[in-house]
C-alpha positions as YAML, in Angstrom:
chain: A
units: angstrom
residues:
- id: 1
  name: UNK
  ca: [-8.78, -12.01, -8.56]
- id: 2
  name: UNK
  ca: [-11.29, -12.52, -5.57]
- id: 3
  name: UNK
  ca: [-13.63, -9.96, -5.23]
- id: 4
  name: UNK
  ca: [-13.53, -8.14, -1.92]
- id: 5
  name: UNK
  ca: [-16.12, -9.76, 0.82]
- id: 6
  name: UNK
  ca: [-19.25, -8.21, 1.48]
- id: 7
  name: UNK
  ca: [-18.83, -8.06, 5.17]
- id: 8
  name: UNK
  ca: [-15.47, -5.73, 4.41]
- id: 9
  name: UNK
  ca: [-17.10, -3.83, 2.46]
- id: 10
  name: UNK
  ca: [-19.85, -2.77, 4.39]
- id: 11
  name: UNK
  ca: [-17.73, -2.62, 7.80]
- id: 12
  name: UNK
  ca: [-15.35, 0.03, 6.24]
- id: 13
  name: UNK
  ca: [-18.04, 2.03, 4.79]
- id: 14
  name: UNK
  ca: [-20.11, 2.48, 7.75]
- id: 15
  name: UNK
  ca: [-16.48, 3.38, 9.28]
- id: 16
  name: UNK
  ca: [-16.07, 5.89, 6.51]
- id: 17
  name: UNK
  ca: [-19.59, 7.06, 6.72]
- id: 18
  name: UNK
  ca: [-19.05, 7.48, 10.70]
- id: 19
  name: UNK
  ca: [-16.04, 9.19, 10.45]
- id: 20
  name: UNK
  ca: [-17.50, 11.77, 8.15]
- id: 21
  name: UNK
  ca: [-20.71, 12.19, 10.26]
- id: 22
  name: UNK
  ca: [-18.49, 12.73, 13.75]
- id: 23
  name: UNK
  ca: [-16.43, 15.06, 11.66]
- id: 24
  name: UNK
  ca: [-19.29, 17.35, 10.42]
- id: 25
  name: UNK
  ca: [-21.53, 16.73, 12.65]
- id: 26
  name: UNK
  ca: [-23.40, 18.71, 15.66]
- id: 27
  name: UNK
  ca: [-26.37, 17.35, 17.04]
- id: 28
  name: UNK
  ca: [-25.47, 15.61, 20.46]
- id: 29
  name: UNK
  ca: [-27.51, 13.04, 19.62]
- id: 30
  name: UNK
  ca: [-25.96, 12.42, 16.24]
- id: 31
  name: UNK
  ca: [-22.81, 12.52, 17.00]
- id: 32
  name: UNK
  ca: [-23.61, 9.31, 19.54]
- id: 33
  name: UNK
  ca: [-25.05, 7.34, 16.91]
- id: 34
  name: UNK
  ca: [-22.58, 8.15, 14.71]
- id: 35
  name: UNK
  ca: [-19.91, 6.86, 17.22]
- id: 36
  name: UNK
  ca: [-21.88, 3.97, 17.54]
- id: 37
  name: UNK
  ca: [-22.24, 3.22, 13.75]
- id: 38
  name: UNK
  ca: [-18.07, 3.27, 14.39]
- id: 39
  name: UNK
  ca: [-18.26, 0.69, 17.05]
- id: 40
  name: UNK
  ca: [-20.56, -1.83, 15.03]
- id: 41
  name: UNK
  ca: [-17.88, -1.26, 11.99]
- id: 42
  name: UNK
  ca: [-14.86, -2.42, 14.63]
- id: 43
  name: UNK
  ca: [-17.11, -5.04, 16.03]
- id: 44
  name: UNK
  ca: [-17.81, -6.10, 12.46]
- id: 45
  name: UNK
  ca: [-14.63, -6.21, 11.94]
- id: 46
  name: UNK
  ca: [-13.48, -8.17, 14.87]
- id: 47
  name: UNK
  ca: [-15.92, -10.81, 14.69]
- id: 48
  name: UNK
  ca: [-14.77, -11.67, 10.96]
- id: 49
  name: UNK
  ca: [-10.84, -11.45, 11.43]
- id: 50
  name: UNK
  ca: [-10.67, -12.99, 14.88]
- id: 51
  name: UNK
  ca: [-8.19, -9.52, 16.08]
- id: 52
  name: UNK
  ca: [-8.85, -8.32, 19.35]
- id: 53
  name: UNK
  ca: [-11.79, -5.29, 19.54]
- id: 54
  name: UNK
  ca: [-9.26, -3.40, 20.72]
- id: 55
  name: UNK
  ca: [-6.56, -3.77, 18.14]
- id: 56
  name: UNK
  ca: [-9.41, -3.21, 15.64]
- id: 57
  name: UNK
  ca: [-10.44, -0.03, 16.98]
- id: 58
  name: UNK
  ca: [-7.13, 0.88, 17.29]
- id: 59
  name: UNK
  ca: [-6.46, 0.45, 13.57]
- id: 60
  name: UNK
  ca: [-9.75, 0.70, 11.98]
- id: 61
  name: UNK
  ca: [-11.37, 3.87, 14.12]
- id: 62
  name: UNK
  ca: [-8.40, 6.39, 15.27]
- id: 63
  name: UNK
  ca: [-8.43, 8.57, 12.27]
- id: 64
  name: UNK
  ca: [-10.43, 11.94, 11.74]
- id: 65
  name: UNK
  ca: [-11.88, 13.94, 8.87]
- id: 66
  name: UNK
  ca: [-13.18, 12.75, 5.91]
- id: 67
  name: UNK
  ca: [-11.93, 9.79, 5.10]
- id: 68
  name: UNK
  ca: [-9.96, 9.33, 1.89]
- id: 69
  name: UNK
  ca: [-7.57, 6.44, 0.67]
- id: 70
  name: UNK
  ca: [-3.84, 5.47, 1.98]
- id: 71
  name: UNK
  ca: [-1.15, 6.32, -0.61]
- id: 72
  name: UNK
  ca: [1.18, 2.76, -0.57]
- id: 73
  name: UNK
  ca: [3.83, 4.15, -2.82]
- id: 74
  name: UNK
  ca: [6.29, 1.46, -4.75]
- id: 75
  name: UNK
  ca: [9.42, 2.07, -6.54]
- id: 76
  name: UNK
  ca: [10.29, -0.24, -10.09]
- id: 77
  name: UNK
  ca: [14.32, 0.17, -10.55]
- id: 78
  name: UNK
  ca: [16.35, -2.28, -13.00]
- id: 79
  name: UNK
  ca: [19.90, -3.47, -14.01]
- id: 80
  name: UNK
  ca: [20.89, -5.81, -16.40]
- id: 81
  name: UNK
  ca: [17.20, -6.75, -17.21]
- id: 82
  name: UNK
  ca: [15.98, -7.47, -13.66]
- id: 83
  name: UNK
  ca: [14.11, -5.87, -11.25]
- id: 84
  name: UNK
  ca: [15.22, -4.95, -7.60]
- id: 85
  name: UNK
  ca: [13.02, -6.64, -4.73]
- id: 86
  name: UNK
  ca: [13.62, -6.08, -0.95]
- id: 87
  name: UNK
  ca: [13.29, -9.34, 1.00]
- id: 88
  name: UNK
  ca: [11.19, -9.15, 4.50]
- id: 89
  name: UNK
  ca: [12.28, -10.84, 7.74]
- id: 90
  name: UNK
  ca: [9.30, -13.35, 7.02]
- id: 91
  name: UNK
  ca: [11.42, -14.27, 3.96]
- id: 92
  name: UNK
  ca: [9.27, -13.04, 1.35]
- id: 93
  name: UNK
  ca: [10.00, -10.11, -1.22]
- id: 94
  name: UNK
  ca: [8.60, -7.06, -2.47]
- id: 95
  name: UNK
  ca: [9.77, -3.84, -4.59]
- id: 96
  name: UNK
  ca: [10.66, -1.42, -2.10]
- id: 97
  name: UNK
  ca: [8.23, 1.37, -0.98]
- id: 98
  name: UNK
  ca: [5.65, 1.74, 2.01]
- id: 99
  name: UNK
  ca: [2.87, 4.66, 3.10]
- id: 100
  name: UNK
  ca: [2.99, 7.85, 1.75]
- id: 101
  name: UNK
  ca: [4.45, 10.42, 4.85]
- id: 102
  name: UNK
  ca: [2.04, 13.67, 5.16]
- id: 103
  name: UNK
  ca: [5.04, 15.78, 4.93]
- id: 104
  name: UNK
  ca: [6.67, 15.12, 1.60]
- id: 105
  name: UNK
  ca: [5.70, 14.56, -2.25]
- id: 106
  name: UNK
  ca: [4.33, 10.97, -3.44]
- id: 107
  name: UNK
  ca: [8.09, 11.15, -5.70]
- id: 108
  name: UNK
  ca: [10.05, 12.07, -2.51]
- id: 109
  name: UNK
  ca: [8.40, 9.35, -0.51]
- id: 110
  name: UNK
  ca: [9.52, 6.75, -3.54]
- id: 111
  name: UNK
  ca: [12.83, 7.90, -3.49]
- id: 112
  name: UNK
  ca: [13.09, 8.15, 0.82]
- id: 113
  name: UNK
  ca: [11.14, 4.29, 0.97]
- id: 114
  name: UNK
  ca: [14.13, 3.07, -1.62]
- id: 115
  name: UNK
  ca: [17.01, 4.32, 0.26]
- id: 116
  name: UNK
  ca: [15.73, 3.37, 3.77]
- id: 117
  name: UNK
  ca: [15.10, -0.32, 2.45]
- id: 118
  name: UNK
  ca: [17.71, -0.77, 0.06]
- id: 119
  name: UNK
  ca: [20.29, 1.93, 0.65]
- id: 120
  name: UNK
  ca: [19.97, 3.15, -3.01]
- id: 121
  name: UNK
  ca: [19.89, 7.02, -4.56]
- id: 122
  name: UNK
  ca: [17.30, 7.05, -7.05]
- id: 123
  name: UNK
  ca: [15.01, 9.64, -9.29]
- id: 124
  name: UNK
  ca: [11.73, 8.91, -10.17]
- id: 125
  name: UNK
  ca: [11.02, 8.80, -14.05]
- id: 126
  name: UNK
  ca: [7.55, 8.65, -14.44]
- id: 127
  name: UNK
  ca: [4.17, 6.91, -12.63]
- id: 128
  name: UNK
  ca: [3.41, 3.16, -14.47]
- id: 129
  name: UNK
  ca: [0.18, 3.12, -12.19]
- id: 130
  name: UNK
  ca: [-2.38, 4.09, -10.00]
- id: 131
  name: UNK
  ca: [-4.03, 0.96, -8.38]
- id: 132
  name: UNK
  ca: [-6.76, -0.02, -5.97]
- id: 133
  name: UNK
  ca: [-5.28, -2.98, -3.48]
- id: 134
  name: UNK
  ca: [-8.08, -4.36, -2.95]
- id: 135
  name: UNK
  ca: [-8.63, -5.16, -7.19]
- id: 136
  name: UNK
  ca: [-4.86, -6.62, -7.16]
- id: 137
  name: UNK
  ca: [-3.68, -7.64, -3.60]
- id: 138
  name: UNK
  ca: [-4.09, -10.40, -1.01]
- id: 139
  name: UNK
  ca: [-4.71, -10.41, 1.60]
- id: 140
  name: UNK
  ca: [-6.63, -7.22, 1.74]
- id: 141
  name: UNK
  ca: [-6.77, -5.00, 4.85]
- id: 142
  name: UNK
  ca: [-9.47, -2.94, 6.58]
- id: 143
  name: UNK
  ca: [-8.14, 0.36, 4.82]
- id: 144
  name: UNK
  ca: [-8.52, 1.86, 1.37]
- id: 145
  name: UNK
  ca: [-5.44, 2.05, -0.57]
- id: 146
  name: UNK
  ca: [-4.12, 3.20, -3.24]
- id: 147
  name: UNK
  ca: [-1.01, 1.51, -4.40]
- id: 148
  name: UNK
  ca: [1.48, 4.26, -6.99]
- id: 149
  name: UNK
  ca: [3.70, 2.26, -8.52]
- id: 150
  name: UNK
  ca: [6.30, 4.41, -9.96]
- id: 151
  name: UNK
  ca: [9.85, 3.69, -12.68]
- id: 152
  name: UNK
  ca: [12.74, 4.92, -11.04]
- id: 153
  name: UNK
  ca: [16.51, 5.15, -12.32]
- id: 154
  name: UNK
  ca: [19.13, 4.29, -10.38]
- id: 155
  name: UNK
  ca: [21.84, 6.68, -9.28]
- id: 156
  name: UNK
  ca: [24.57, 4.52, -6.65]
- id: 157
  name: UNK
  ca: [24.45, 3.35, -3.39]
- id: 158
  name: UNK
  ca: [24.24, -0.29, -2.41]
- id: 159
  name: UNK
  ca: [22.12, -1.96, 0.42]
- id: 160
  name: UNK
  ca: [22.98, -1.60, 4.16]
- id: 161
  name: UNK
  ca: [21.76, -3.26, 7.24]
- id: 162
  name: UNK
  ca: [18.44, -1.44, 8.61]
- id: 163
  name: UNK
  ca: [15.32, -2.67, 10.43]
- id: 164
  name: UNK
  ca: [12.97, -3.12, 8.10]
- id: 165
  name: UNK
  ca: [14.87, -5.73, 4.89]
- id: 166
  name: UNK
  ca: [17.13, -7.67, 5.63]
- id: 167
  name: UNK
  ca: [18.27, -8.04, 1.84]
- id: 168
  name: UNK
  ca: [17.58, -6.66, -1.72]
- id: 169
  name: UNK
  ca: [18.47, -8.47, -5.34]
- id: 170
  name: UNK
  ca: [17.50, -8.01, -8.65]
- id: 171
  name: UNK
  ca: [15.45, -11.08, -10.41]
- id: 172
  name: UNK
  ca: [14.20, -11.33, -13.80]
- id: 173
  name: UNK
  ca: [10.98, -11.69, -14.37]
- id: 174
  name: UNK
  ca: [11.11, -15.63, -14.96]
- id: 175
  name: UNK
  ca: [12.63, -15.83, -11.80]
- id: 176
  name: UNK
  ca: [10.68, -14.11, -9.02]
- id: 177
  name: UNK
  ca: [10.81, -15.60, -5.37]
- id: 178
  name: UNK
  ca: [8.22, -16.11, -2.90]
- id: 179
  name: UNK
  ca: [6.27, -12.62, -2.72]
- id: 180
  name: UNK
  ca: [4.35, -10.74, -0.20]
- id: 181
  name: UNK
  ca: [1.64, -9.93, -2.20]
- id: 182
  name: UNK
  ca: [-0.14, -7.67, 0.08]
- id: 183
  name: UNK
  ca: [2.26, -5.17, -1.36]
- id: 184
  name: UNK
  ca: [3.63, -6.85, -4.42]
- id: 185
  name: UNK
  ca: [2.39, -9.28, -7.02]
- id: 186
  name: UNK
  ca: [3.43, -10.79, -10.04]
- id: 187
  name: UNK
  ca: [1.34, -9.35, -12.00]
- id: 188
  name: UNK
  ca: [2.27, -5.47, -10.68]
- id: 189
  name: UNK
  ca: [6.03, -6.74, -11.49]
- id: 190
  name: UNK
  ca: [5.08, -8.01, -14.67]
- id: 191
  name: UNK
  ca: [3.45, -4.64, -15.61]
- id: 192
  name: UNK
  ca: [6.94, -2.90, -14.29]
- id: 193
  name: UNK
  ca: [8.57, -4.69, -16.83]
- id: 194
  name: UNK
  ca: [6.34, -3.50, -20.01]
- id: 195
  name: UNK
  ca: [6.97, 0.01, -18.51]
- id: 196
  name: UNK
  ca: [10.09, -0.16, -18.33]
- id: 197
  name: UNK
  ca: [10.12, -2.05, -22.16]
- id: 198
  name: UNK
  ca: [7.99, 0.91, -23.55]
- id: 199
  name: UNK
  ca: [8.87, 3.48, -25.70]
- id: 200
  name: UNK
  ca: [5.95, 5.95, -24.54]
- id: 201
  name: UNK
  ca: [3.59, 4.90, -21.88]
- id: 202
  name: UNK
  ca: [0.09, 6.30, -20.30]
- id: 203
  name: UNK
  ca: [0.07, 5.84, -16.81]
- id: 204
  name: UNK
  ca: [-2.92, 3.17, -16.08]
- id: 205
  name: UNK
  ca: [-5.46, 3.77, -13.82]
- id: 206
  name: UNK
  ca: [-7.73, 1.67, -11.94]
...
């Protein structure tokens, strides 16, 4: 896997680092060059992805605090030797899951993301992995995330209409379709499957 690009790098850590200092901060004088440190970061930013300042600053500078790492959870259920995947209007497919909401558990989020996107009841049986997204995942994104991907059993339901799939099937693992693989990738579908297989496993960490 590509390594992430220098200019990224640098843009969202002079983003993180001016987020911090307009957090903590008190000096007049330092909270100004902190908010320009921000702008540079967006501008940065802008110049390299061709988005609209704006949009960027939108994005890449609304958030407050210390900055920490997005929580992308994903949920690994199978049947019959095959994994579900939830397929995208833009055609492409991806085991179900999506940001972590601020107001429930990692777990609950797992179980919410499945039956929103594939109208199934799950429980979540243990965590196969805690992974940086910009190690596995293209293309990468202006935030840091880190991607839970988590065994779940299955309990009932079956997939209904909704806004954000517009179907879900299981495939086995010779099989796969055409994946979106800023959220899923072979490989993190491959390493479902060992989970799954295994008759103890250590969560992996990146």
């Amino acid at each position: 896997m590509e390594q992430k690009p220098k200019w990224l790098e640098w843009a969202t850590e002079l983003q993180a680092l001016a987020q911090t200092g307009l957090e903590y901060g008190h000096d007049k004088f330092d909270l100004e060059r902190y908010q320009r440190i921000r702008e540079i970061s967006a501008q940065i930013m802008a110049q390299h992805t061709g988005l609209p300042l704006e949009k960027v600053t939108d994005l890449f500078c609304c958030e407050s605090g210390y900055q920490t790492p997005k929580l992308d959870t994903r949920a690994a259920i199978f049947q019959d030797e095959k994994i579900l995947l939830i397929q995208e209007s833009d055609g492409r497919w991806a085991l179900p899951g999506g940001w972590a909401d601020v107001n429930i558990t990692v777990g609950e989020n797992a179980v919410k993301e499945v039956k929103e996107e594939a109208g199934l009841d799950v429980s979540v049986r243990l965590v196969i992995a805690l992974q940086d997204q910009h190690k596995r995942n293209r293309p990468m994104n202006a935030y840091s995330v880190c991607k839970v991907l988590v065994l779940c059993d299955l309990l009932g339901g079956s997939f209904q209409p909704n806004l954000e799939t517009v179907d879900s099937r299981y495939f086995a693992l010779e099989e796969l379709p055409p994946l979106s693989t800023g959220k899923t990738t072979a490989e993190q579908i491959k390493l479902c499957f060992e989970a799954c297989h295994a008759s103890h496993w250590t969560t992996l960490i990146d």
